[in-house]
C-alpha positions in Angstrom: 24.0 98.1 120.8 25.5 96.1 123.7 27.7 97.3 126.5 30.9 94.8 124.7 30.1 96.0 121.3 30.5 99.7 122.5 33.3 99.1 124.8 35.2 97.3 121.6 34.4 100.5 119.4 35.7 102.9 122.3 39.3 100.5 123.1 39.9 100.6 119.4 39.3 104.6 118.7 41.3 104.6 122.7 44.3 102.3 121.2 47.2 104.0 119.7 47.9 104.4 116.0 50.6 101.1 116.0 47.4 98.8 115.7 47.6 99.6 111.7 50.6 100.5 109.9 50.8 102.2 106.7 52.9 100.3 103.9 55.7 102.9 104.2 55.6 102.7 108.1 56.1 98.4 107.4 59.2 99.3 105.6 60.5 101.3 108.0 59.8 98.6 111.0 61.3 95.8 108.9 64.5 97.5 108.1 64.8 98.8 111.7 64.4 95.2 113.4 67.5 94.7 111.0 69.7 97.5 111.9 68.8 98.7 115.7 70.9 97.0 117.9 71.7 98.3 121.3 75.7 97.6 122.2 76.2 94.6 123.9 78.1 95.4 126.7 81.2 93.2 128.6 84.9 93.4 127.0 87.5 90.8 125.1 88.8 87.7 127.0 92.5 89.1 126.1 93.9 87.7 128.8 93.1 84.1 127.4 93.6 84.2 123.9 95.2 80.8 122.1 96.2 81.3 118.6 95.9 77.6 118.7 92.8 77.2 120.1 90.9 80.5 118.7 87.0 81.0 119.8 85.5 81.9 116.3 81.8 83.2 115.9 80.0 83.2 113.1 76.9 85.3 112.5 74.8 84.4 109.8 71.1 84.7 108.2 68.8 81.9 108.7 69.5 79.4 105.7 67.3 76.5 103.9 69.6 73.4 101.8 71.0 74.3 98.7 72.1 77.9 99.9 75.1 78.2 98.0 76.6 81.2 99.8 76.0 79.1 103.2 77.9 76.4 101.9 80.9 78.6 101.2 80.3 79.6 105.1 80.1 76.2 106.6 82.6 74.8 104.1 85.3 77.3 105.6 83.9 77.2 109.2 83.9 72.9 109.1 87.4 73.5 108.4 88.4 76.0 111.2 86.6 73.6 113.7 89.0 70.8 111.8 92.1 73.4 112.3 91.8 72.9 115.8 89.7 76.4 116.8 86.7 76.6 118.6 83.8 77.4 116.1 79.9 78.5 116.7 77.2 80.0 115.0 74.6 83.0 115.8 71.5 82.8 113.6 70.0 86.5 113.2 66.5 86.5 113.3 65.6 82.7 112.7 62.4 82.2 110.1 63.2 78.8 108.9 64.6 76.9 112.3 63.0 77.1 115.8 66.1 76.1 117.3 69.8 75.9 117.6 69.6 72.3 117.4 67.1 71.8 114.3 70.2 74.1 112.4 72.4 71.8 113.3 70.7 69.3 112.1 70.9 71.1 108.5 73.8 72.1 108.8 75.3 68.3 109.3 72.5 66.8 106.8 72.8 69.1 104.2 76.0 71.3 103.9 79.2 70.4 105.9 80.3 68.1 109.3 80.0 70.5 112.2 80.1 69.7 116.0 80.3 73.4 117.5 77.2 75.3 119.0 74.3 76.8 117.0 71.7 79.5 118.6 69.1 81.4 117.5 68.4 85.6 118.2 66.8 88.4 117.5 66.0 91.9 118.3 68.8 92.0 120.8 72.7 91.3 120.3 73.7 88.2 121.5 75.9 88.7 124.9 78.8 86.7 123.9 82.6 86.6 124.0 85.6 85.6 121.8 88.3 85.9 119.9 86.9 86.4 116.5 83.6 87.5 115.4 82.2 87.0 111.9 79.6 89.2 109.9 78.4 87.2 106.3 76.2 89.4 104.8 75.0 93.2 105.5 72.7 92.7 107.8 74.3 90.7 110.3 76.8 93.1 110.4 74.1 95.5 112.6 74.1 92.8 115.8 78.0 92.0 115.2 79.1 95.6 115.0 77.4 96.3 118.4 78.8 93.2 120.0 81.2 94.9 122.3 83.0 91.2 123.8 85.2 90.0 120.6 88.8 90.5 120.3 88.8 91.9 116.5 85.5 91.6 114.1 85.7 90.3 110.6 83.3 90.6 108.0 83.2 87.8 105.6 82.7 89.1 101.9 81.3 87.0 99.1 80.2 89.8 97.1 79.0 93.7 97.0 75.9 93.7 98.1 75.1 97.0 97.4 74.9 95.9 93.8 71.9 93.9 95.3 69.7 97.0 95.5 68.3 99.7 93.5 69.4 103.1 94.9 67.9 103.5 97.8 68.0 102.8 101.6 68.8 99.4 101.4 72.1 99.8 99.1 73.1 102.7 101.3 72.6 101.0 104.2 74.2 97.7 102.9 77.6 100.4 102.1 77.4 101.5 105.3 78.7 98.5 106.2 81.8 98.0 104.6 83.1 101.7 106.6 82.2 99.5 110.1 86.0 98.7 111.3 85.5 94.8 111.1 88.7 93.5 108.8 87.2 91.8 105.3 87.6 88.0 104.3 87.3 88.7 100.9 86.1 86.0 97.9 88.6 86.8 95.3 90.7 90.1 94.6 87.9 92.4 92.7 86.3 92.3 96.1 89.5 92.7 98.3 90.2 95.6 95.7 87.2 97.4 96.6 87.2 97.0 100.2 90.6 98.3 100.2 90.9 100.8 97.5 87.3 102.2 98.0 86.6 102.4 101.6 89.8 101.6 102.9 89.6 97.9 105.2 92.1 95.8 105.8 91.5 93.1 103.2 93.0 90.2 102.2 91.9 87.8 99.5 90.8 83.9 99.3 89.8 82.1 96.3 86.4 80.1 95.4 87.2 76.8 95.3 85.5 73.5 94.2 85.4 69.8 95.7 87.9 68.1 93.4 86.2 64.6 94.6 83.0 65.4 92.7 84.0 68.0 89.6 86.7 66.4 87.8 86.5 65.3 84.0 84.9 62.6 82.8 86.2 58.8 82.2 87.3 57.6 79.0 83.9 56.1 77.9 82.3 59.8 78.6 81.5 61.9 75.3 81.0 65.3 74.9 77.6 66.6 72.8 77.8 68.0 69.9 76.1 70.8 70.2 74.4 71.1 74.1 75.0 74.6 76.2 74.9 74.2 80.0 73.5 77.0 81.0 72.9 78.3 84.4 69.3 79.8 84.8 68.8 80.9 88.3 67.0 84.1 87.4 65.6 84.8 90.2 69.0 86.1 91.1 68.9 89.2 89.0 73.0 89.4 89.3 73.1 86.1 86.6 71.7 88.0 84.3 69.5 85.2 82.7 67.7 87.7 80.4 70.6 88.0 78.6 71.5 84.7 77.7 68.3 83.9 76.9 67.7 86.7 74.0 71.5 85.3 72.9 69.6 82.4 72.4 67.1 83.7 70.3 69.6 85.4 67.7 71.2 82.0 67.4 68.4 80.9 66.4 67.1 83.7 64.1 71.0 82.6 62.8 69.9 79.0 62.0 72.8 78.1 64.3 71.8 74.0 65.7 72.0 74.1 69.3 70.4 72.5 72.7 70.2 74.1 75.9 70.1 72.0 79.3 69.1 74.6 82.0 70.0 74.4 85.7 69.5 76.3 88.7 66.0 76.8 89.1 62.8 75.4 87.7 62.1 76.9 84.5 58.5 75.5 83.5 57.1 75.1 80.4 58.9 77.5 77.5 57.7 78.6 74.5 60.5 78.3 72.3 61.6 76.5 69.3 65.0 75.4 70.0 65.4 71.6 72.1 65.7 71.9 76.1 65.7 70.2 79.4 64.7 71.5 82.1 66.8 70.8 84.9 66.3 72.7 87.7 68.1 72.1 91.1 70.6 69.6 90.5 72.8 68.3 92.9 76.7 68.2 92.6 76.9 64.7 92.0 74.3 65.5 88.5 76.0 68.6 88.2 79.3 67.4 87.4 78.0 64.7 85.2 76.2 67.5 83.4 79.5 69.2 83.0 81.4 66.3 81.6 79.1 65.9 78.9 78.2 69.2 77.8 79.5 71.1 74.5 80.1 74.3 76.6 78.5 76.1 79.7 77.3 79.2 80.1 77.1 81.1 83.5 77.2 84.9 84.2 77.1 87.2 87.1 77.1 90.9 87.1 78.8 91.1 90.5 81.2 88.6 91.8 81.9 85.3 90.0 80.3 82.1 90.5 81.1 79.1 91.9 79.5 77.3 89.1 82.7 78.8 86.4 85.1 76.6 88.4 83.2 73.4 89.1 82.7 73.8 85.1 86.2 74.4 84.5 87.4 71.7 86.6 84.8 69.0 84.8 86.8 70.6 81.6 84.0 72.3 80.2 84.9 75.3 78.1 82.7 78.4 80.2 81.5 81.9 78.8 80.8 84.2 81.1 80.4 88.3 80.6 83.4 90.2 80.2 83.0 92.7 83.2 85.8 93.9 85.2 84.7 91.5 88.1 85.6 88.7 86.0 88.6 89.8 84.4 89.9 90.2 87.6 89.7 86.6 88.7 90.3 84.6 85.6 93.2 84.6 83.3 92.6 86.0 79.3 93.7 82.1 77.9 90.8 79.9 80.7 87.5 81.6 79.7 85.7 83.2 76.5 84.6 86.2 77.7 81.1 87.5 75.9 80.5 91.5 75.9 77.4 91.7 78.2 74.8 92.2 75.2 72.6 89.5 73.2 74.9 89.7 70.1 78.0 89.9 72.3 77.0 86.6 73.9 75.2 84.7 70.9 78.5 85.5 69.0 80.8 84.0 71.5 78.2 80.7 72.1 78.3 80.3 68.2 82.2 80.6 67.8 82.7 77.7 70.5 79.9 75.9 69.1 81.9 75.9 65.1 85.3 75.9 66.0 86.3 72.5 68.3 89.7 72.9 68.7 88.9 76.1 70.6 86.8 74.3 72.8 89.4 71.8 73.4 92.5 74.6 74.1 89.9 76.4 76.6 88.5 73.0 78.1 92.9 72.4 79.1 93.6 76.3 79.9 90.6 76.2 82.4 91.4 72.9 83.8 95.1 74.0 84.4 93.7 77.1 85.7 92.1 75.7 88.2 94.2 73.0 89.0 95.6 74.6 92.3 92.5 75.7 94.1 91.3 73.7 97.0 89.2 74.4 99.5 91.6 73.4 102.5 93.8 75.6 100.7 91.7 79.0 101.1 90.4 77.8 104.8 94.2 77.8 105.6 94.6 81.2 104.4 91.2 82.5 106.4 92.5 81.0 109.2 96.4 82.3 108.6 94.7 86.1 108.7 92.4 85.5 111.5 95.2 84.6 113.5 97.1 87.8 112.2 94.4 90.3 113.0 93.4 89.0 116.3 97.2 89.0 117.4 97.6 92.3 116.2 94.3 93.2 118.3 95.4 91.6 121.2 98.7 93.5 121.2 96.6 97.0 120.7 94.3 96.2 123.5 91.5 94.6 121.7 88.7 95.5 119.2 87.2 99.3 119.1 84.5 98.1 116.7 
């Protein structure tokens, strides 16, 4: 045996136990590079605070094109920048771009128009300053609650992302969160509920919108199908519950009931059923909203907060089911949506009704069309930016942010 090959043997038996990690020690080191952040240090540029002029900072997870929940972010953040405010973004712990400037890049080609600064960082939190600092999701609100130079901290709240877990320590972590004293952008009232009434933040509400320039209904030479079902298969989002819709789908058919399905949202492959399909996978609005204009009805569920998709539908004026949960009773009105009771039966029943009876289609395709009517996304960017303003000039007056 060689002096290397025994000097190998005696640095590896020498070397401490980190050169192998057990699969419940990887767990551990991944959810700690998440959550252990030391604080930041420095203090609040009080003393030069401008309503007018804010300096907004986003934090957000790296992103890829199509993201939708990224879109909401950059939607609202294009327009604060647009408002007048200072805007930039921090990406935690970048595994898709390996720099600032290649996400802004994406940002620009892909989502919204955005000329403010993008930077990458992980491990430690970023040593920055401003007026207002913005957690989007559970993680990122680790770094931003121990970033120690912001005015007042905000947490951005598209859904309850605890519901993304099984019990656990990721859900109770993810809870954790929403007790951090950052104030809460809430995406509709069931969340600005539950922020308020469960773990008591100040909350305020802003509504999904839609881009009125691209879902709108069809010309007069565009016809409805008879008998085709939009329906919205992402499932590897567990929260749509695709499972569901697609054993309705199999008691229709048990039913004889004459129906097509054109799924959307993901890439489906190959089926084995017996009913007609397309398989449409990742659309993009533009083929979205034509899909919507021609459609019989669409079908589009989530078991936590509402989708997107339920609007753009609506505002195409195509009659939408979606599961009649307390999350979506809380957002649309009884007279814009047929609500399905979240089982096979309970859905296949309310897809056949629509399906047979036209004139209900029609009174839900001009309830969810004058439903919608008043949503814009200017509108809810106004009313980010109207409690942004509030909160950090309520900050400002208490000395700045103790989060």
């Amino acid at each position: 045996m060689s002096f290397f090959t025994v000097a190998r043997r005696v640095v590896r038996i020498l070397s401490p136990a980190r050169a192998h990690k057990s699969p419940i020690e990887r767990r551990i080191a991944h959810l700690e590079r998440l959550i252990a952040y030391e604080p930041s240090g420095g203090s609040p540029p009080i003393a030069s605070t401008n309503l007018s002029r804010l300096r907004i900072t986003w934090v957000i997870p790296d992103f890829t094109p199509g993201a939708g929940g990224h879109m909401t972010i950059f939607r609202i953040a294009s327009y604060l920048e647009r408002f007048g405010h200072e805007v930039r973004f921090l990406i935690q712990n970048p595994s898709i771009h390996k720099s600032g400037a290649a996400a802004l890049a994406t940002i620009n080609e892909y989502f919204q128009p955005f000329s403010g600064i993008v930077e990458l960082f992980k491990d430690r939190a970023p040593d920055a300053i401003g007026d207002a600092l913005i957690a989007t999701d559970r993680f990122t609100c680790y770094p931003v609650n121990a970033m120690q130079g912001f005015t007042r901290k905000f947490y951005f709240v598209q859904d309850y992302e605890t519901s993304f877990y099984p019990a656990g320590a990721e859900a109770l972590l993810t809870e954790a969160t929403y007790h951090y004293d950052f104030d809460c952008l809430c995406a509709g009232d069931w969340l600005h509920r539950r922020m308020t009434e469960q773990f008591g933040r100040w909350s305020m509400a802003w509504p999904l919108a839609y881009d009125a320039g691209i879902y709108r209904p069809g010309a007069g030479l565009t016809k409805r199908h008879r008998n085709r079902i939009a329906l919205y298969a992402r499932y590897v989002t567990p929260r749509r519950a695709v499972e569901l819709a697609f054993m309705a789908l199999a008691v229709l058919q048990k039913q004889g009931v004459d129906f097509e399905v054109d799924f959307f949202g993901w890439k489906l492959g190959t089926l084995n059923v017996d009913f007609p399909y397309r398989d449409h996978g990742v659309l993009t609005s533009e083929e979205l909203s034509r899909l919507y204009q021609t459609a019989t009805i669409g079908v589009v569920f989530s078991a936590t907060n509402h989708s997107l998709v339920n609007k753009e539908m609506m505002a195409c004026g195509l009659p939408v089911i979606d599961l009649d949960l307390e999350s979506v009773r809380a957002i649309f009105p009884d007279n814009a949506m047929a609500f399905a009771l979240p089982t096979p039966e309970g859905i296949a029943g309310q897809i056949k009704r629509l399906l047979e009876q036209p004139q209900e289609r029609e009174r839900l395709s001009r309830e969810g069309l004058a439903y919608v009517n008043n949503f814009s996304w200017e509108r809810s960017a106004r009313l980010i930016e109207a409690a942004i303003k509030d909160r950090v000039a309520y900050a400002t007056q208490q000395g700045g942010c103790d989060g």
